[in-house]
C-alpha positions, -999 to +999 in steps of 0.1 A: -119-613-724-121-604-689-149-596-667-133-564-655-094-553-655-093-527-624-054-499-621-041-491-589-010-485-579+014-516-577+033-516-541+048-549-540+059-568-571+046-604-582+015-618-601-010-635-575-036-659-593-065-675-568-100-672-560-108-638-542-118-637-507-132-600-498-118-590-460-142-563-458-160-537-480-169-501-476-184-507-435-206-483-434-235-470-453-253-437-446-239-420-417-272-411-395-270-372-394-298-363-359-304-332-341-304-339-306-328-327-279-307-308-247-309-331-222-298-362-246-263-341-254-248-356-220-258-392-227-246-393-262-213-375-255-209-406-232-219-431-255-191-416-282-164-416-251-175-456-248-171-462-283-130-445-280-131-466-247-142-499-267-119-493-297-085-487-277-091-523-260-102-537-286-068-528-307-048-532-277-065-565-272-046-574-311-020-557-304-014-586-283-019-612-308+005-602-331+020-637-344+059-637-356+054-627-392+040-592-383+062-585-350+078-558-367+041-540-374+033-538-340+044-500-341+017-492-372-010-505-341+007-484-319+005-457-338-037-464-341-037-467-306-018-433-301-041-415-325-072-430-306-056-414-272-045-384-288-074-360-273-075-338-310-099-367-329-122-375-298-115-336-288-131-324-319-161-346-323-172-338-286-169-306-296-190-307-325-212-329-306-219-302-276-218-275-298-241-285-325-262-312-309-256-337-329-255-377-331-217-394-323-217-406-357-221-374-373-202-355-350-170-383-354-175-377-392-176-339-391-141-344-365-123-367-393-133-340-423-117-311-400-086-330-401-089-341-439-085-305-445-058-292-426-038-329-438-047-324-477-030-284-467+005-302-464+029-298-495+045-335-492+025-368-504+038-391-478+022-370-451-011-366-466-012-403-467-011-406-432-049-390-431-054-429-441-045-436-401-072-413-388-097-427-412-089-463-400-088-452-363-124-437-369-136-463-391-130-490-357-145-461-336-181-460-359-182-496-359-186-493-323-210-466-323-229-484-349-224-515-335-216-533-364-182-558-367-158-562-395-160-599-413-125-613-400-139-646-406-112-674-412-099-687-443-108-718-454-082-720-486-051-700-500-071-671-514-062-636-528-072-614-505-097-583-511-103-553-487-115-519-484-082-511-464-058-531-446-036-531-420-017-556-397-044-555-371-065-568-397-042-592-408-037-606-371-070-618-372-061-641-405-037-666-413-013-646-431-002-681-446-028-682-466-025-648-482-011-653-517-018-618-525-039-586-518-056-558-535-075-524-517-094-501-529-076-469-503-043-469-497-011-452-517+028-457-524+037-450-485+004-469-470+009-489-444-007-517-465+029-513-486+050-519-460+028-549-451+029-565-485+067-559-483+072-575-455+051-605-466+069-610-495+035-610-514+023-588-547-003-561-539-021-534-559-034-505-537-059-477-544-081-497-572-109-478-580-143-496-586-132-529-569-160-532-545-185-530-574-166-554-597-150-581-578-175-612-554-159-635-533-146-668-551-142-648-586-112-660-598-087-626-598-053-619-610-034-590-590-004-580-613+021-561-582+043-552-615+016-531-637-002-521-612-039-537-625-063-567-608-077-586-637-113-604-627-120-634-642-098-637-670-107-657-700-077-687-707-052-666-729-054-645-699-047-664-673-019-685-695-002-652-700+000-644-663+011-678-653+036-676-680+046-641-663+045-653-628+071-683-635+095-658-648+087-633-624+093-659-594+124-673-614+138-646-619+136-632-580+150-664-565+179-667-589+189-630-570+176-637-536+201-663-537+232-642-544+218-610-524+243-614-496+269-614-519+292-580-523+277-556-549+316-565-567+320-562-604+334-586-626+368-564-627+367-564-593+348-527-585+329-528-554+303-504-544+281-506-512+244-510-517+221-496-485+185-490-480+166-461-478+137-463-443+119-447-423+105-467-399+121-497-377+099-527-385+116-522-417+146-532-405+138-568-414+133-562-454+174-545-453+187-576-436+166-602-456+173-586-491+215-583-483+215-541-480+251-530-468+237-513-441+214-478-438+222-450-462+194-426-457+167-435-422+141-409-425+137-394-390+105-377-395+078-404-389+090-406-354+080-365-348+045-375-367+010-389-350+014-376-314+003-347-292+040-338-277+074-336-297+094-368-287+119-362-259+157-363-261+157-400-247+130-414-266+149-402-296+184-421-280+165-449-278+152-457-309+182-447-327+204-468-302+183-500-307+184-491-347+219-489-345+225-522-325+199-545-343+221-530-377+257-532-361+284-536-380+269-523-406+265-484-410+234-465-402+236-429-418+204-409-399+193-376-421+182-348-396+148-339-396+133-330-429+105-316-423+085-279-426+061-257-401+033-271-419+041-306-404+041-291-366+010-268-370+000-274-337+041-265-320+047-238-345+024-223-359+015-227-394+030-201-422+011-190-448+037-200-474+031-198-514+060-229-517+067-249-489+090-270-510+114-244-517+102-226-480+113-230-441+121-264-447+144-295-433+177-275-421+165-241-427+132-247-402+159-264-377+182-236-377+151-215-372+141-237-344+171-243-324+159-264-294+141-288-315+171-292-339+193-294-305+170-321-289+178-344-318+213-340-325+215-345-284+200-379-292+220-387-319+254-379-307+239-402-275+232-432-298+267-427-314+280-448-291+272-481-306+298-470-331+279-473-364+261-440-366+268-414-395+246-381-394+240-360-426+226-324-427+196-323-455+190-289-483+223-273-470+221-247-500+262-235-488+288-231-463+265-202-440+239-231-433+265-260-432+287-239-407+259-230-383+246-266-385+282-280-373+284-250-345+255-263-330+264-301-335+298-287-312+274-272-288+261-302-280+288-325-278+302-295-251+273-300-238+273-337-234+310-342-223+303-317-196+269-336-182+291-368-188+276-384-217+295-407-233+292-401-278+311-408-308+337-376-311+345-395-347+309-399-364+310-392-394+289-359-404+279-355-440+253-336-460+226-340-484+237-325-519+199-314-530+201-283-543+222-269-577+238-243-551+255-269-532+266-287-565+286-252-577+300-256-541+309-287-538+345-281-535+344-259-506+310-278-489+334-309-494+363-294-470+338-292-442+322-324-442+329-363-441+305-369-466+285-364-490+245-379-499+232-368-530+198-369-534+187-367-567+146-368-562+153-333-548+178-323-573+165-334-604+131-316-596+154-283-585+180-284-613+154-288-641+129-267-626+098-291-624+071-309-598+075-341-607+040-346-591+025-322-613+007-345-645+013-310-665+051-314-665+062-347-650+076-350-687+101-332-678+114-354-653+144-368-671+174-384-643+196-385-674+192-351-689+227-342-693+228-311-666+215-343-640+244-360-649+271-335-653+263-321-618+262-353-602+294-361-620+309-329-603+298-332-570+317-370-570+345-358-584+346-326-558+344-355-530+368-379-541+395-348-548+390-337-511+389-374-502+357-377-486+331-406-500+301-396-525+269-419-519+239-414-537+200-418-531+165-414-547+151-432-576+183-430-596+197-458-571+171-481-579+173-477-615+185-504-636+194-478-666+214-455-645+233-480-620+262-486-647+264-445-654+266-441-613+296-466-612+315-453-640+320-421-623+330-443-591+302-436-568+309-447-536+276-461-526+240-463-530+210-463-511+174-476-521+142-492-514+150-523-496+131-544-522+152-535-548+185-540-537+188-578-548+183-569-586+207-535-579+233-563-569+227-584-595+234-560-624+267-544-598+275-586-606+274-593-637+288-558-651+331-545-652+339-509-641+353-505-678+318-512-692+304-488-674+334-458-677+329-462-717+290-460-714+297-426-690+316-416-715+292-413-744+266-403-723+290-371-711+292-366-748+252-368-756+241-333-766+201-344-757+176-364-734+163-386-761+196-401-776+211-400-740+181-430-732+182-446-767+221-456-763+213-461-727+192-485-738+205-500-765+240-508-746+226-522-717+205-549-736+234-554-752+263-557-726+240-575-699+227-610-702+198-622-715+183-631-685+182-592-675+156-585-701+125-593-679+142-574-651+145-546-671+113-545-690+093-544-654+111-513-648+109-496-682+086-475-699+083-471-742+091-439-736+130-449-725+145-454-689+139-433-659+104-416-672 
């Protein structure tokens, strides 16, 4: 038996065996808490401005250093550096520090839990996670202040690597060649530490609980990216099992690396596109590599997060110019901002709202907000000129929001041919299909619009009535439930009748069970996690469109949940190949597909 088998949350998937090499534990003990005598205030607010002052070169100094396998991470240090010269974190501590009369270290600590709680306030996961950032920045601030260094000592051997935290300015200091695999103890689904695993084509298991305590350097540790678990020490049945797992596992992903730049064409000759879902550009990379047919959904929130000023019209042009090129031919569809007043406190104003999920959100806080929401589609309609730019409209819940949207999209491009600006009169302008009011519309909505997204996360969670983040009735969260289906069923065939195209995002995309349902009601395209795309393909391949009509049509005809994912189930183990089993059995649950 094992020494210890730790769960966290699997972010990358693979099975990494090797000796463990801890990068750095918890850095600090006890922070010193001191009153300080009156005339020491002055001194000590200096010595916390030295300690910012120290940390920004310091990072910059890496920044530097980045080496070719984490170019594309460079913007996670920017964004460290950005939060170290955003005046709010050092801001706050001198304040506490002048005010109260307190030590740096305190005072930085006291700064970091004012902005744990107005972070933890926010309705949306993602953005909660990004109080990781400030913890990091003030982690490399303390170690200053404390004068203590982080362990970045080389590696002597290919080792699985152990850490509090991570990030790429951690990893700069390594030789990322010798990383097989890492584990940390913080860290969640949209950590940074994710997107760095991702990119390193490596298996990691973030926010393991009791690591520190269990795991010592050279301990010989398993980190299983597909359950989600590090195993420590494992006894020889163990370990056989997991080599066993990791030859398939490695096996299995080659075979479909191979074929991923291959058209996502069925046997009978069906072809449907296959795009990625991003949000940030160093992601870019992980599209190309894994053969996505361009951008189907780029998040532009994260560029509006981390800063003291909204971005301006041409930082905005810029980035989704150089997005657009680095992609071109291939489409790049950009989803306005998403986003609620909860997320620009210190612009807006924060309401007091009961549910900001179903509040001033995405279109509805853009409408509300008109010069933001015209600073943005300025930018796009700029970038549009590269030629591959589609823009889609997100919880447009009918024609009154859709119709004000597109008055203002016309203001701008006025506005643009009369300053001169060259933009795309023909980009294509879609919406998201989120909401069970723009499903019962979807006729009209569909006479309005190039396009249509839908985004099943959002409508699953609206149309059965359930926070799927909620442990009380996540349950409920069924993506084949026949109301899922019948409405996305209608909202295709409302497209393809007013001959626009139907794409399709969220988790449904990505799901091996509901792929062959999607195609039989000829969905146009799909858009995923850029990861997952090579094993999307590879079922597309090795399926025929008649196949997946007849399985639509039972699953039209089942009256319930439960035998909806039992001949789900039972048909695709039976109409795919064998060697889709371990695919699918990564991805499923007992409990049937899509829990």
């Amino acid at each position: 038996m094992a020494l210890a088998t730790l769960t966290g949350i699997p972010i990358s998937a693979g099975i990494a065996i090797g000796k463990a090499f801890f990068l750095n534990r918890s850095q600090f003990g006890q922070v010193p808490r001191l009153a300080l005598p009156g005339e020491q205030v002055e001194p000590e607010a200096q010595r916390l401005r030295d300690a910012f002052e120290q940390a920004k070169r310091e990072l910059a100094a890496i920044r530097e250093r980045v080496p070719a396998e984490l170019k594309d991470h460079a913007l996670i240090i920017d964004s460290h550096l950005m939060i170290m010269s955003d005046p709010k974190l050092m801001g706050s501590a001198l304040t506490h520090l002048t005010g109260l009369r307190i030590n740096a270290e305190w005072a930085l600590e006291k700064a970091v839990a004012d902005l744990e709680e107005a972070f933890n306030a926010l309705d949306d996961p993602y953005f909660r996670e990004r109080l990781q950032d400030v913890r990091l920045v003030a982690d490399r601030v303390r170690g200053k202040l404390m004068g203590q260094k982080v362990d970045f000592k080389t590696l002597g051997s290919r080792a699985v690597l152990m850490a509090n935290d991570l990030t790429p300015a951690d990893t700069v200091e390594l030789q990322v060649d010798k990383i097989m695999g890492f584990a940390t103890v913080q860290g969640g689904k949209t950590s940074h530490a994710g997107i760095l695993a991702k990119s390193l084509g490596i298996p990691a298991v973030v926010g393991v609980g009791g690591m520190e305590a269990a795991v010592q350097d050279g301990h010989l540790v398993v980190v299983d990216g597909l359950k989600g678990q590090v195993i420590v020490e494992p006894d020889e049945e163990e370990l056989a099992r997991y080599g066993d797992l990791k030859y398939q596992f490695e096996s299995y992903r080659g075979a479909i690396i191979r074929n991923c730049h291959l058209p996502g064409e069925t046997l009978d000759g069906y072809r449907i596109k296959v795009k990625a879902n991003i949000e940030l550009y160093e992601e870019v990379a992980q599209v190309i590599d894994n053969g996505g047919d361009g951008i189907g959904l780029f998040r532009t929130e994260y560029t509006y997060l981390n800063r003291t000023a909204l971005p301006t019209e041409d930082e905005l042009f810029e980035h989704y110019r150089d997005l657009a090129d680095i992609l071109s031919p291939q489409r790049v569809t950009l989803r306005t901002l998403d986003l609620g007043a909860d997320k620009f406190m210190a612009h807006f104003g924060r309401l007091e709202e009961q549910n900001p999920a179903m509040g001033l959100r995405a279109v509805r806080f853009c409408l509300r907000n008109k010069e933001l929401f015209r600073t943005q589609l300025r930018a796009i309609l700029r970038a549009s000129v590269v030629g591959n730019i589609s823009m889609m409209f997100p919880m447009i819940s009918g024609l009154k929001e859709l119709r004000q949207s597109m008055t203002l999209l016309r203001q701008c491009q006025q506005e643009l041919r009369s300053q001169g600006l060259p933009y795309d009169p023909d980009m294509p302008v879609g919406i998201m299909v989120e909401l069970p009011s723009a499903v019962m519309t979807a006729e009209t909505l569909a006479r309005e619009v190039d396009f249509f997204s839908i985004g099943t996360n959002d409508l699953i969670q609206y149309t059965l009535g359930i926070d799927r983040t909620n442990r009380h009735v996540s349950y409920l969260y069924q993506p084949l439930h026949p109301a899922v289906v019948r409405s996305i069923k209608h909202v295709v065939d409302a497209a393809h009748q007013a001959g626009i195209e139907c794409n399709l995002c969220g988790e449904m995309a990505s799901d091996p069970f509901c792929m062959p349902i999607l195609m039989g009601m000829q969905i146009d395209a799909v858009s995923l996690n850029p990861q997952t795309i090579p094993g999307i393909k590879h079922i597309v391949r090795q399926t025929t469109m008649d196949d997946c009509k007849n399985l639509l049509k039972q699953v039209l005809e089942s009256p319930t949940v439960a035998r909806t994912n039992q001949l789900v189930r039972e048909t695709i183990f039976q109409k795919f190949p064998d060697q889709l089993s371990f695919f699918f059995s990564l991805l499923d649950s007992e409990e049937g597909p899509s829990q």
